[in-house]
N, C-alpha and C positions, 0 to 999 in steps of 0.2 A: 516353790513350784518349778519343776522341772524345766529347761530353756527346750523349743524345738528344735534346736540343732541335734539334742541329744538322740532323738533317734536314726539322725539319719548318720551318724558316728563309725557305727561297726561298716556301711556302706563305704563310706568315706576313705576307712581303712583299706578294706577290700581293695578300691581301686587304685590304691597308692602301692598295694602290693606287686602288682601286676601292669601299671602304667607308670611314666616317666613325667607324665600331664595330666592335671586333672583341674576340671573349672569347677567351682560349689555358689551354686547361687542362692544365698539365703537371705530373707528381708531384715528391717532394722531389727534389733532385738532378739535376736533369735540365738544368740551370742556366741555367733563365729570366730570374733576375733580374741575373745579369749578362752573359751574349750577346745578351740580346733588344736591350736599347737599343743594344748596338757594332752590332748586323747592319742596324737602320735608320737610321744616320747620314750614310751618304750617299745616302739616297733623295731624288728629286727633290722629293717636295713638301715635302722637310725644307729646302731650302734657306734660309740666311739665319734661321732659327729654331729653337730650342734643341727637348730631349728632358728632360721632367719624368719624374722616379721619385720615384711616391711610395712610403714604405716607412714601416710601422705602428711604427717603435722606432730611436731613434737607434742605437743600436748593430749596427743594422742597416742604416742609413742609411751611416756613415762605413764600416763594411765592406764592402761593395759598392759603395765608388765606391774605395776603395783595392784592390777585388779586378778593379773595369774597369781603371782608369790602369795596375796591374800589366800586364794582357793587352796597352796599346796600349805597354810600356817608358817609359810618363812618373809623372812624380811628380801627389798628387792637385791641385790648382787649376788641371790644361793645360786639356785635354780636356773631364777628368772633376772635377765637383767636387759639393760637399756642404753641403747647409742644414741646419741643426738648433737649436735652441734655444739661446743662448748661444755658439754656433761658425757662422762661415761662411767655407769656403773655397772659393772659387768663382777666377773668372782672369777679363781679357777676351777668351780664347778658350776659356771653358769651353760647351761645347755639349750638353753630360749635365751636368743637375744632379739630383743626388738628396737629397730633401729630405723633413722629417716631414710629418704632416696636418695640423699645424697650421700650418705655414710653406704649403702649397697654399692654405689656407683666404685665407691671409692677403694670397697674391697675388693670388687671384681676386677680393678685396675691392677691392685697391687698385688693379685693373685687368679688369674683369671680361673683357674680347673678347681678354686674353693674348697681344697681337700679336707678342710677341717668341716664344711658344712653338708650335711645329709639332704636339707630340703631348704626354699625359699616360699616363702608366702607372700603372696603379695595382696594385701589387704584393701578393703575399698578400691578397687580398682576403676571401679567406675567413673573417679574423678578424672580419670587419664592426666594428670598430672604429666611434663615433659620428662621429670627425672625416672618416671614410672615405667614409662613407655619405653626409654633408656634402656631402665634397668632388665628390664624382659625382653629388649631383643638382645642384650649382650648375656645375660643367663642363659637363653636358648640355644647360642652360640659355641655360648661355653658347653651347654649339656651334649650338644650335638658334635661338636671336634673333640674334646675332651674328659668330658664326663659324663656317661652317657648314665651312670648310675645317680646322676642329681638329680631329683625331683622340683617339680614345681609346679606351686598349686596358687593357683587365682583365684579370688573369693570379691565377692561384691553384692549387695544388698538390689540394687539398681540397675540392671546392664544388659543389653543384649548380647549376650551369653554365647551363642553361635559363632559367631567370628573369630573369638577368643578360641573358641574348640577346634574351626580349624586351622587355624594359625599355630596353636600347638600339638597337629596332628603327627601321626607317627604313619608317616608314609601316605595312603591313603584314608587310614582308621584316623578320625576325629580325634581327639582326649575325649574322655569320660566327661559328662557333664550332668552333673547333680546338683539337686532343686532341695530345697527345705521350705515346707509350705508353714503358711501360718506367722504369727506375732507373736510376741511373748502376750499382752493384754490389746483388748481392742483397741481404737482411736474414732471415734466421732466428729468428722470435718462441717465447719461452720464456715461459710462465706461470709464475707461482710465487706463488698464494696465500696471502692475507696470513693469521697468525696473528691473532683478534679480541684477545685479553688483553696482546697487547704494540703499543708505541707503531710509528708508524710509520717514526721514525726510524732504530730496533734492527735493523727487517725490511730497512729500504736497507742498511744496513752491513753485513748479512750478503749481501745480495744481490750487492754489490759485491766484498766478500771471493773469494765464489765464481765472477763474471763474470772477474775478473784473476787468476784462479787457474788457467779452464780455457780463456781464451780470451785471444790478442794484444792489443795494443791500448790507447790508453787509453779512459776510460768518461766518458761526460757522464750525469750523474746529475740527473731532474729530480723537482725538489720544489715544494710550493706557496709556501714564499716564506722568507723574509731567517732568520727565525726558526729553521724545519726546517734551512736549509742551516748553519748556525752552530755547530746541536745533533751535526747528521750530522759536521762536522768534528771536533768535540771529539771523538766515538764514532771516527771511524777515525785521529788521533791515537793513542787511547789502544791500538789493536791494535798498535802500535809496527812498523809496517812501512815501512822506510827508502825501502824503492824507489819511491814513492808522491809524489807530489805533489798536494797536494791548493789548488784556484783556485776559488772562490766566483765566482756571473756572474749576476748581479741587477740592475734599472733603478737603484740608488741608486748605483751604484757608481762611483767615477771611471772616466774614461776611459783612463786609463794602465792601473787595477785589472782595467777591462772587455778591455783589450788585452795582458792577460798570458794571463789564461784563453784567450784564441783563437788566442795561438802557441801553436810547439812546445813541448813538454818538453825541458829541457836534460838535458845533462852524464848522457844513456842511461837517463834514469828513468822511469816514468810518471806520466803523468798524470789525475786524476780532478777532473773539472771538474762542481761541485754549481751547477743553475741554476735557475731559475724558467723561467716560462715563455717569458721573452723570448728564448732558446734554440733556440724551437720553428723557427722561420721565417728565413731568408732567411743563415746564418748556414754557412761551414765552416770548423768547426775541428779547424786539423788534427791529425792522428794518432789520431781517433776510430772506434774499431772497435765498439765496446759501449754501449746506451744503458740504462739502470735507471730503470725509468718507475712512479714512486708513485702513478699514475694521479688524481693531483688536482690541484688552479690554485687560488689565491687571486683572486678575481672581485670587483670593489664592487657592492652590491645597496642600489636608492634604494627609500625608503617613500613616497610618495607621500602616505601618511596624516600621517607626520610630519617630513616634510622632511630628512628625514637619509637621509647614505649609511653603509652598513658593510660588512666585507669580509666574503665567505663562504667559506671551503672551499667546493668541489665536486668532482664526478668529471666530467673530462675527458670530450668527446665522443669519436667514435667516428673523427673529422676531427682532433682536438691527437693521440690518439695515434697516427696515423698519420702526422704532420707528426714527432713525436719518432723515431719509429721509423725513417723514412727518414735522420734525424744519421747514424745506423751506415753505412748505405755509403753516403757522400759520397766516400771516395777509396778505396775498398777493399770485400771483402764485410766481412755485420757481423751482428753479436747483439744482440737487443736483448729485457730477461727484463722483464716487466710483474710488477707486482706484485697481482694479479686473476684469475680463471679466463679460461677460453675462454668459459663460457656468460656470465659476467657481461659479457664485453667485448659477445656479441651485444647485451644490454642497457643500452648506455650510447647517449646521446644522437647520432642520427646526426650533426649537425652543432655546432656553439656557437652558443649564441642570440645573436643581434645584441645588441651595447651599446644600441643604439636602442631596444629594449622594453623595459630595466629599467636603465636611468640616468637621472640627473638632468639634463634638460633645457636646464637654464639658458643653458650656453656656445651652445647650436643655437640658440633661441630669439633671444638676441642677435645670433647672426651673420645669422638672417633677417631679422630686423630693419633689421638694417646695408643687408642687398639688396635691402632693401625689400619684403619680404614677410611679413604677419601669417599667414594661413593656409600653414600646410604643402600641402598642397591644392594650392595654386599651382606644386609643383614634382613632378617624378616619381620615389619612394623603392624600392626593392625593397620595404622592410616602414617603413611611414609614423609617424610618431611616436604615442605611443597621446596622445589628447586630452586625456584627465584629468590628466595628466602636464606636455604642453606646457602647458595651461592655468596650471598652479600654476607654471610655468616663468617665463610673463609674469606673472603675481601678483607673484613674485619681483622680477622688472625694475621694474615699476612703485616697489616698494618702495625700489629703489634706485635712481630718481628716473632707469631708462632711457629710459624708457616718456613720452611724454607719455600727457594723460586720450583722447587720439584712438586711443591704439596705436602711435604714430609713433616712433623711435628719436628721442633727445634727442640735444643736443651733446653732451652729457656721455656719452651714451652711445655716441656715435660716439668720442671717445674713449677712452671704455674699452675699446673693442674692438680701438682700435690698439696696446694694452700686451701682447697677445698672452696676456693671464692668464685668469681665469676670473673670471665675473660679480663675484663677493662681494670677492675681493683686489684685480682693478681700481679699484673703487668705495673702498673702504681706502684704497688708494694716490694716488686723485684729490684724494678731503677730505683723508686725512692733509697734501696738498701745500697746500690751501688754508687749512688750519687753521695753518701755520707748521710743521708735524711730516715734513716729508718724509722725512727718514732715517728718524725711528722708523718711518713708514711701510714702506720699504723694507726695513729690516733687519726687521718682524716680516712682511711678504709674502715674502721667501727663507726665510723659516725654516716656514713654512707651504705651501710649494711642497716641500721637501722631508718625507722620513720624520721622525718626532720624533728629534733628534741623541743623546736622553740615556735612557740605560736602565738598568733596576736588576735584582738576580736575583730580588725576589716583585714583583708589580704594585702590591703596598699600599704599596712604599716608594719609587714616583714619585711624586716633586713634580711636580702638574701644573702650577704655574705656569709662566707665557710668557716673567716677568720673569727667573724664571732663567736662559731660555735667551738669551733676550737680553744677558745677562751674558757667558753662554759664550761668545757670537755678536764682542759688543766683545772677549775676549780674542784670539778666533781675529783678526778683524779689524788688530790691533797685533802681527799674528805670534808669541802664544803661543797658539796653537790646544793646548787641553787635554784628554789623555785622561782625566781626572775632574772633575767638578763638582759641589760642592754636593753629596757625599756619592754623587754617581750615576757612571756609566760615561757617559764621553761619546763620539760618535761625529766623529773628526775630518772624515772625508771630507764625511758631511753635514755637519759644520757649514764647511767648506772651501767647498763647493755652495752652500750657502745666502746666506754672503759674494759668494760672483760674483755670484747671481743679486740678490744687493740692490745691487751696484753697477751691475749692466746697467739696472737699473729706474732709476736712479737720472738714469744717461747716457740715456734715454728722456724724462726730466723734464725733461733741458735743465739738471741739476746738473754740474758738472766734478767735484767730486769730493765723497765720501760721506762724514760724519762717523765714526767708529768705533765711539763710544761717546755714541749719544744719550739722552738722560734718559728713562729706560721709563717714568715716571710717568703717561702717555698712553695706554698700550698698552691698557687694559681700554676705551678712546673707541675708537681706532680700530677695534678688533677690534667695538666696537658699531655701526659703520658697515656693515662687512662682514657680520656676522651679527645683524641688529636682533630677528632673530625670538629667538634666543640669549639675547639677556639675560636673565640669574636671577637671582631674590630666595632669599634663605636662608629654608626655614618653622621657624617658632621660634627658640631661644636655641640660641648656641653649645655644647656640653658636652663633658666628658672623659670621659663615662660611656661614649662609642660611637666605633668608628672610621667610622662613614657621618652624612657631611651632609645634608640634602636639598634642593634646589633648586627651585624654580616658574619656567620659563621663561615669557617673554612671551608663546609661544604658546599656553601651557595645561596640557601636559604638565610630568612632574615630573620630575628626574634626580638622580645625587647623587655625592656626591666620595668613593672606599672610602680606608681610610688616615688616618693622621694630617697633614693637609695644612696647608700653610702657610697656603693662602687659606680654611681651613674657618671662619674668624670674620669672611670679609667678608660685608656684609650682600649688596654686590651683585656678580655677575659677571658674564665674557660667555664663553660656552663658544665654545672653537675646533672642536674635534673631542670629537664625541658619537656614542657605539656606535648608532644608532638602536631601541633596543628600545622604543620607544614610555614608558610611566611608569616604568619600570623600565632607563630609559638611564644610563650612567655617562658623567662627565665626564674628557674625558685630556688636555687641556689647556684654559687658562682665562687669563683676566687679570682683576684688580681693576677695578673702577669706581668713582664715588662717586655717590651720590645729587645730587649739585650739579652734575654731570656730564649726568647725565640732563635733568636743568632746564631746563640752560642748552642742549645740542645737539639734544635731543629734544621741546621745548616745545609745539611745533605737534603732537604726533601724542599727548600727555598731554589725556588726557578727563576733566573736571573735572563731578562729577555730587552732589549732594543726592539722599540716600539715607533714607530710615527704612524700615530693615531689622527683621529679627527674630533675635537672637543666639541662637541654642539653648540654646550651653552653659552662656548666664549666665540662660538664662527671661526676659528681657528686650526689650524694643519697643528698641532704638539710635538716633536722628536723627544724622546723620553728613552730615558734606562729606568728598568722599572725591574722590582723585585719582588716575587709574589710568592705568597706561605698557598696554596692552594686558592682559593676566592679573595684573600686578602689581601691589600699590597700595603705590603712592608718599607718601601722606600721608592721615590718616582725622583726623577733629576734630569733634565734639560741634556737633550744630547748636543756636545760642541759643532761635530760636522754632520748635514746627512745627506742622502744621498736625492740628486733631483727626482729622478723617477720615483723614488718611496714617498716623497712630499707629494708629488704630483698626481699617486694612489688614493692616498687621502682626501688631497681637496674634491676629486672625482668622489669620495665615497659620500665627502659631508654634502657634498652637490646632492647627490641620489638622496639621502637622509632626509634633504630639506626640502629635495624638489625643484624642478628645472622654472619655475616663477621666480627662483632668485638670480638666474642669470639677468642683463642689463637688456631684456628687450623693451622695444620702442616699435613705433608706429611701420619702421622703415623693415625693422628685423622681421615682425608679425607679417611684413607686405611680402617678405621674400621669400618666407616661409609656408605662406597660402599658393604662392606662386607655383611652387615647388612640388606640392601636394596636389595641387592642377595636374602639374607634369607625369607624378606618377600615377595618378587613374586616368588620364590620358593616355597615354604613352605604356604606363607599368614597367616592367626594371625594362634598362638598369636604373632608372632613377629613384634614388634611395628614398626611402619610407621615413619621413617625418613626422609619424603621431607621435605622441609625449611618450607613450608605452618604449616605440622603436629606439628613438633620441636616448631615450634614459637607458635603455640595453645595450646601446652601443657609442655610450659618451667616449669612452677612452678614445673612440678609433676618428669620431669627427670633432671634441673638443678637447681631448690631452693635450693635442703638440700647441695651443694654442694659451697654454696657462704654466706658460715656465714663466718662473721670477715670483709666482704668484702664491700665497697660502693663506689667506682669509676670504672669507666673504665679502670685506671692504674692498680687495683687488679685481673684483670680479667686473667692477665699472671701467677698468681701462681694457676690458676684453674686444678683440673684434669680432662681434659674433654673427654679423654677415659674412666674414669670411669666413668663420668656422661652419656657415653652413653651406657656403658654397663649398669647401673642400673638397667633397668627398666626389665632387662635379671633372670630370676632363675639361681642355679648350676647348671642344667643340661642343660639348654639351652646354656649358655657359653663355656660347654663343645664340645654339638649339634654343633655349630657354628665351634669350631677349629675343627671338624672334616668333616663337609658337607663343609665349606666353609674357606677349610685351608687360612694363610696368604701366605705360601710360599709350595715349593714343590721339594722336592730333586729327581733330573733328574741322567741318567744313569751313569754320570761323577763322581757323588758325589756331587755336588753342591745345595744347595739349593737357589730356585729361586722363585721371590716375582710373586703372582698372581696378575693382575688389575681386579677388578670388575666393572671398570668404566662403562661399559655396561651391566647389569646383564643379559643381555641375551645371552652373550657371554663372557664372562669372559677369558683373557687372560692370557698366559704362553708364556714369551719372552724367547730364550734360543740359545745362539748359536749352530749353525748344528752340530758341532762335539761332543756337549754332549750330544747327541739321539740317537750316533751309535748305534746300538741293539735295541730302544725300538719300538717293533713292532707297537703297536697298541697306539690309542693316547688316555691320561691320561682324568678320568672323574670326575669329584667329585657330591655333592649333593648325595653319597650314589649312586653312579653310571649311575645318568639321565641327568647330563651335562656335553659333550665334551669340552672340552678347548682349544679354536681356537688360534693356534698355531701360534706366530708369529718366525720364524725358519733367526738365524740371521747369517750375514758372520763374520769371523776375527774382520772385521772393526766396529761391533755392529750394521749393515745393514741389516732391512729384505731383504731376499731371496725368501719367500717364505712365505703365508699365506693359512693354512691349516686348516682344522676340520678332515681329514683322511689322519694320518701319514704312516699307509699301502699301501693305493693308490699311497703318494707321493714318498715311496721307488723303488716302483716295474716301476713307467714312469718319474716323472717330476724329480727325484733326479738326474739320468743322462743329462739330458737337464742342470742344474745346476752346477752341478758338473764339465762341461767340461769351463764355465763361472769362476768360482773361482779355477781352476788350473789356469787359463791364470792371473788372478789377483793376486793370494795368489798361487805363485809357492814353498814355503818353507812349504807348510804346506800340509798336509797329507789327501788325495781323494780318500779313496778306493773306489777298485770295485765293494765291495760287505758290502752295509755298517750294513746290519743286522749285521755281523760275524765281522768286526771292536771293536775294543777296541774305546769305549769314550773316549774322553779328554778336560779339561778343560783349557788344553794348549793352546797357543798361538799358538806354533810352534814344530815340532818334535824333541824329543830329539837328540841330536847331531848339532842340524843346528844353 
C-alpha cells in the first residue's frame, strides 16, 4: 500500500528546487523519514554531495538507515549509512548518512560551510531536543554567511509548523511549508481511566490483558522509564500467559536487546513490547496493532538555583500522545487504549516544552563558544535560551577553566569539546590524562555516561560508592561481567556500555589500549574536577544512632547519604549524582577524597581568612585563622594575638545575636532606664532613645568602650551598665535628670520614697496614707509639668486609693476611707482632720 508521503513527493522536490528552507509536516506513518531522503537523491543540486538525517535517538538512527538500504536491496554502509555515538557505518559511496544531534553538532564544528553536504534534514523535530535546536541555528548560520546553496529541510509529524517557516524565512518570504494529510492505516482511541488507589503499573497490565484479549496484534506498551517497564514485566509474567512475549525497549539498552523488540515475534506468539519514550518517533515495529499509553515520560528538570538536574515524571503532551498512538497503524489498522479520559487528554499540554527552557545549559554554552559566539543573540532560536540559565551555564565553564577571563573558549576547552562528552566529564577526562590517571579517568567517565549499573530492591541498601562500581566495571573489563556485586544486582549490559565507552575515550587520548583494572584510589579527585561545586564536608561526627549522614556542599547547600553507607565516615566527598531538592537533596552516587587532596589540587581557589567571630553555642568571642574551599572549612586554628577592637566587634555582635536580656540588669539598671525614657518624651532629644530597638542599633557607641578585657557572656556580670547608660548623658544633663526626674522623693514623714517610671506618662509615688498627713497638694516633678499619680497605701502596704489630686481626695473620698481602715487597722491612728495630723511612718501609735 502506497505510504502518504508519496504523493506529496514531486511537491516536495519542487520546493527544494527553488527554496533554501523548506518545513514538511507529515503525521506518524506517513513515512517521511525514510522516502524523503531516497526521493531526493538524485536531485541536481545534490550532485557530488551527501544527504544528512538527523534523528533525535540512536535507535532510531540505525533503524532508518537499515529501513532505507532495505528499500534500495543493499546492505547498510552502500548507499545508506549511519553515525552514532560509539558505532559508525558509513562506505565511500555512502550518500545518506543518518546520524544523532550530537554527531551534526560535531561536524558543523569541524567544518562549518559542510562542503561535502547538499542538504540536512532534520527529522522529528518536534521533540525540540537541545542538541536539535543547536543544530539548526548553527546550520542556518552556516547557510546564510557561507552557504547559501545548503538546503535545509525540517520534518515533524506533530508541531506547529508556522514558526519554523518563519524562522527559516528568506527575507520577508516564509519557507515553504507542506502538509501530508492522512495515516498510513486508521487508529481507534479507547480511554480507560486510571484508578487513583492503584499503582500504575497494575492499571497497564490489566490494560494489556484486555487490548490482546479483544484485539489482533501485538501491543507496544509505553511507560515512563526502565523502572515501570521491569515492574510491568514481572506483573505480566506472573498472569502466566504462554502466548506472550514480553521485549523491554529503553535508551540503555544494547543494541542487539534494542533490535529484538523491533523484530517480529517468532515461533506464532505475540508480542508485547514495554518502551519508553524513545518508541514514540521514527520507529516501525513490526506486527504492532495496539498501543497502551500511561500517558507519562520521564523528563530531566535543571534548578538553576542549585545547579542540579532531576528526573520528573510528567504527563505527556497532547503532541507524544499522538506520536504513540500513530505506532498502531504503521502496517495495519490499530487500537490504541490511553490510560486517561477524553476531557483530561483536552487538558494536557498542546505541545512538549522545548529541552531549551528547562535544561542545563552547559553542553550549548560550550559549543557556542567553540563557534565563537558569547551571546545567543548572535544566532536565530525558535525559543532563545533563557539568560539566567545560560549565564550560570558560563559560570560553569569558566570554572572549568573553559572560559578565559575575556569569555573566549580556551585550548582546553576546544578540546573538550572534541570528546564529544558533556562539560564536567570532558574536563575529568582531560586532568585525569594530565595527572597520570587516564584510565581511571575513562573507566569512571563510561560509567557516568551510563544509568547507575547496580541496583538493589529498597533504596537504603545502595551503596553509593563509585569505587564499587569501578570494581564491577575491572571485573566486566577481564570478561567476568557480574550479575551481582557487592551484595547489589548488577546490570551487565550497562556495565558492558560503560567498558566501550571508556575504551573509545581512551582511543580519543591517543591510548592504544585501556588498562582494566586501574587503582580507584583517585576517583573522589577526579570526580572533584568534574563537579568542584559537589564537593562535601560531613557536618558532625560519624554515628550509628541514624541511617542519614549530612553533607555541606561547597556551594552551600546541604545533602545527605540515606542508609547505612560505606562512605558515611568520610570526612570529604564528591557527589556524582544528586536529586536536586535544594537542602534536602540526596546523594546516589559519590567518591572519597582526602583533605590532602584538596590542598594540593585545589590550593589556588582555598581562601585563607583571620576571623574573630562570635560562637553562640559556646557564648564566646573565637579569634580563628581559618581556611575555606568555598562553604567548607578546611582548617580553623586559634589566633595567638588579636586585635581589642576586632574582639570587642564580636562580643557586640553575639550581644545583638542573643539579645540585650543578657546584659547584667537589675532592679536598679531597669530604675534608670525608665528614668530616662521619662526624660525623652518629656523633654525629647537630645536625650537619647532607650527602646530595645534604639539600645541594640546603637550598642557600639553607648556599650563598646565599656567591654574591654571582656569576650564571653560570663564577663558581661562585671559590666557597669548604669554607667553605660548614663554615657551617652553630658554633666549637666545628669544633673538635668536627678532633678526633673528624681529616683526617689522624701514625703511628709521624712521618708524617702523610690519613684516608678514604668509608665512615663504617669510616673508613680507608692507611700503609705499616714505619711501624707499635711501634704496638701500633690508632688510634681519635670520642673513642675508632671503630677505623680499617687498610689496611697494601707498599714498592710495595700492601695487604698489611686489619685493624681491629693486635695480633692482629702476634702471627699479620704473619709469614705478612712471609716474602712479604722474597722481594719483599729490600733492605728485616723484623724479627722488629716491636713492638721502629724505624719507618721509608723506602723502604729505610740503607746499601743
Amino acid at each position: 500500500m502506497p505510504l502518504p508521503i508519496e504523493t506529496l513527493l514531486p511537491d516536495l522536490r519542487d520546493a527544494l528546487r527553488v527554496h533554501a528552507a523548506v518545513v514538511l509536516q507529515a503525521p506518524p506513518g506517513a513515512g517521511k523519514t525514510t522516502l524523503v531522503p531516497l526521493a531526493l537523491l538524485h536531485e541536481p543540486w545534490l550532485v557530488g554531495r551527501k544527504i544528512l538525517v538527523l534523528e533525535p535517538r540512536r535507535l532510531a538512527a540505525r533503524a532508518a538507515a537499515r529501513r532505507m538500504a532495505q528499500l534500495l536491496g543493499e546492505n547498510v554502509g552502500e548507499t545508506v549509512g549511519y553515525r552514532v555515538r560509539l558505532q559508525t557505518v558509513v562506505g565511500p559511496n555512502t550518500r545518506i548518512e543518518v546520524v544523532t544531534e550530537g554527531i551534526l553538532t560535531r561536524l558543523l564544528q569541524d567544518d562549518p560551510a559542510l562542503e561535502e553536504v547538499g542538504i540536512i534534514l532534520f527529522d522529528e523535530f518536534h521533540e525540540r531536543s537541545l542538541q536539535a535546536d543547536l543544530g539548526l541555528a548553527l546550520a542556518r548560520q552556516s547557510q546564510q554567511v557561507l552557504r547559501p546553496d545548503l538546503r535545509l529541510l525540517v520534518m515533524s509529524a506533530t508541531l506547529d509548523a508556522d514558526p519554523i517557516a518563519v524562522l527559516l524565512a528568506n527575507g520577508s518570504e516564509k519557507a515553504p511549508l507542506l502538509t501530508s494529510e492522512g495515516r498510513s492505516y486508521p487508529v481507534e482511541t479507547l480511554y480507560l481511566p486510571r484508578e487513583d488507589h492503584d499503582r500504575i503499573e497494575k492499571q497497564v497490565v490489566r490494560a494489556v490483558a484486555v487490548a490482546l484479549r479483544e484485539h489482533p496484534g501485538d501491543a507496544l506498551v509505553f511507560l515512563p522509564g526502565a523502572a515501570e517497564i521491569r515492574r510491568v514485566a514481572t506483573h505480566l509474567a506472573e498472569l502466566g500467559n504462554t502466548s506472550w512475549e514480553v521485549y523491554p525497549l529503553y535508551g540503555d539498552l544494547s543494541p542487539e536487546m534494542q533490535d529484538r523488540a523491533l523484530a517480529p515475534a517468532g515461533n506464532g506468539s505475540r508480542k508485547v513490547v514495554l518502551a519508553t519514550s524513545i518508541a514514540e518517533t521514527s520507529l516501525t515495529i513490526e506486527g504492532i496493532r495496539v498501543v497502551v499509553d500511561s500517558g507519562l515520560s520521564r523528563v530531566p528538570r535543571f534548578n538553576p538555583r542549585t545547579g542540579l538536574s532531576r528526573l520528573e515524571t510528567v504527563r505527556v503532551s497532547q503532541a507524544s500522545a499522538t506520536q504513540r498512538q500513530g505506532r498502531a497503524g504503521r502496517t495495519a489498522p490499530g487500537w490504541c487504549y490511553r490510560l486517561w479520559t477524553e476531557a483530561a487528554h483536552a487538558g494536557l499540554a498542546p505541545f512538549n516544552a522545548p529541552e531549551i527552557l528547562q535544561a542545563d545549559l552547559a553542553p550549548l554554552a560550550l559549543e557556542l563558544a567553540v563557534w565563537g559566539i558569547r551571546d545567543p543573540g548572535e544566532l536565530a532560536w525558535l525559543d532563545a535560551p533563557p539568560a539566567g540559565t545560560f549565564a550560570q551555564a558560563r559560570a560553569l565553564l569558566h570554572s572549568l577553566d573553559t572560559l578565559d577571563a575575556a569569555g573566549k573558549v580556551t585550548s582546553h576547552g576546544q578540546q573538550m569539546a572534541t570528546l564529544g562528552l558533556p562539560p564536567r566529564l570532558a574536563h575529568l577526562v582531560l586532568r585525569g590524562k594530565e595527572i597520570g590517571q587516564t584510565a581511571l579517568a575513562c573507566h569512571l567517565a563510561g560509567l557516568l555516561l551510563e544509568r547507575d549499573p547496580l541496583r538493589a530492591p529498597q533504596p537504603e541498601l545502595l551503596d553509593i560508592d563509585l569505587g564499587i562500581r569501578l570494581e564491577a566495571l575491572a571485573a566486566t573489563a577481564k570478561g567476568r561481567a557480574p550479575s551481582q556485586w557487592a551484595g547489589m544486582q548488577a546490570d551487565r549490559g550497562a556495565l558492558a556500555r560503560a567498558w566501550e565507552q571508556a575504551q573509545h575515550l581512551a582511543r580519543q587520548l591517543g591510548e592504544r589500549r585501556l588498562v582494566p583494572d586501574p587503582d580507584p584510589a583517585a576517583a573522589g579527585l577526579l570526580l572533584a574536577f568534574a563537579y568542584p561545586d559537589r564537593i562535601a564536608q560531613r557536618l558532625g561526627q560519624p554515628t550509628q544512632a541514624t541511617s542519614t549522614e549530612r553533607y555541606r556542599l561547597r556551594s552551600g547547600p546541604t545533602a545527605q547519604l540515606t542508609g547505612h553507607q560505606s562512605l558515611g565516615r568520610a570526612e570529604f566527598l564528591v557527589a556524582a549524582h544528586l536529586d536536586g531538592r535544594g537542602n534536602a537533596a540526596r546523594i546516589f552516587l559519590a567518591a572519597e577524597i582526602t583533605k590532602q587532596e584538596l590542598y594540593t589540587h585545589f590550593k589556588e581557589e582555598i581562601e585563607r581568612a583571620e576571623a574573630v567571630r562570635w560562637d553562640a553555642a559556646a557564648g564566646v568571642v573565637r579569634a580563628q585563622a581559618t581556611e575555606r574551599l568555598g562553604a567548607l572549612v578546611l582548617q580553623e586554628k586559634p589566633l595567638a594575638q588579636t586585635g581589642e577592637v576586632a574582639v570587642r566587634e564580636a562580643l557586640l555582635d553575639g550581644i545583638r545575636q542573643t539579645g540585650l536580656q543578657v546584659l547584667p540588669w537589675d532592679d536598679g539598671t531597669e530604675h534608670l532606664r525608665a528614668r530616662l525614657g521619662f526624660m525623652r518624651q518629656v523633654v525629647g532629644d537630645p536625650w537619647p532613645d532607650v527602646s530595645d530597638a534604639a539600645l541594640a542599633t546603637h550598642l557600639d557607641d553607648w556599650l563598646g568602650p565599656f567591654l574591654v578585657g571582656m569576650q564571653r557572656l560570663d564577663d558581661l556580670r562585671r559590666l557597669d551598665l548604669a554607667e553605660a547608660l548614663l554615657s551617652p548623658l553630658a554633666w549637666t544633663q545628669r544633673q538635668e535628670l536627678d532633678r526633673m526626674a528624681p529616683s526617689h522623693l522624701v514625703v511628709p514623714s521624712g521618708s524617702r520614697r523610690p519613684l516608678d517610671y514604668s509608665n512615663p506618662a504617669a510616673p508613680v509615688l507608692a507611700v503609705r496614707l499616714q505619711e501624707v498627713f499635711g501634704m496638701l497638694e500633690t508632688p510634681r516633678i519635670a520642673d513642675g509639668r508632671v503630677p505623680l499619680m499617687m498610689h496611697l497605701l494601707s498599714p498592710a502596704g495595700r492601695p487604698v486609693q489611686v489619685t493624681q489630686d491629693l486635695h480633692s481626695f482629702w476634702r471627699t473620698t479620704y473619709f469614705d476611707v478612712r471609716k474602712d481602715l479604722r474597722g481594719r487597722y483599729p490600733k492605728h491612728h485616723w484623724p479627722d482632720d488629716p491636713l492638721a495630723a502629724t505624719p507618721t511612718a509608723r506602723a502604729k501609735r505610740r503607746g499601743t
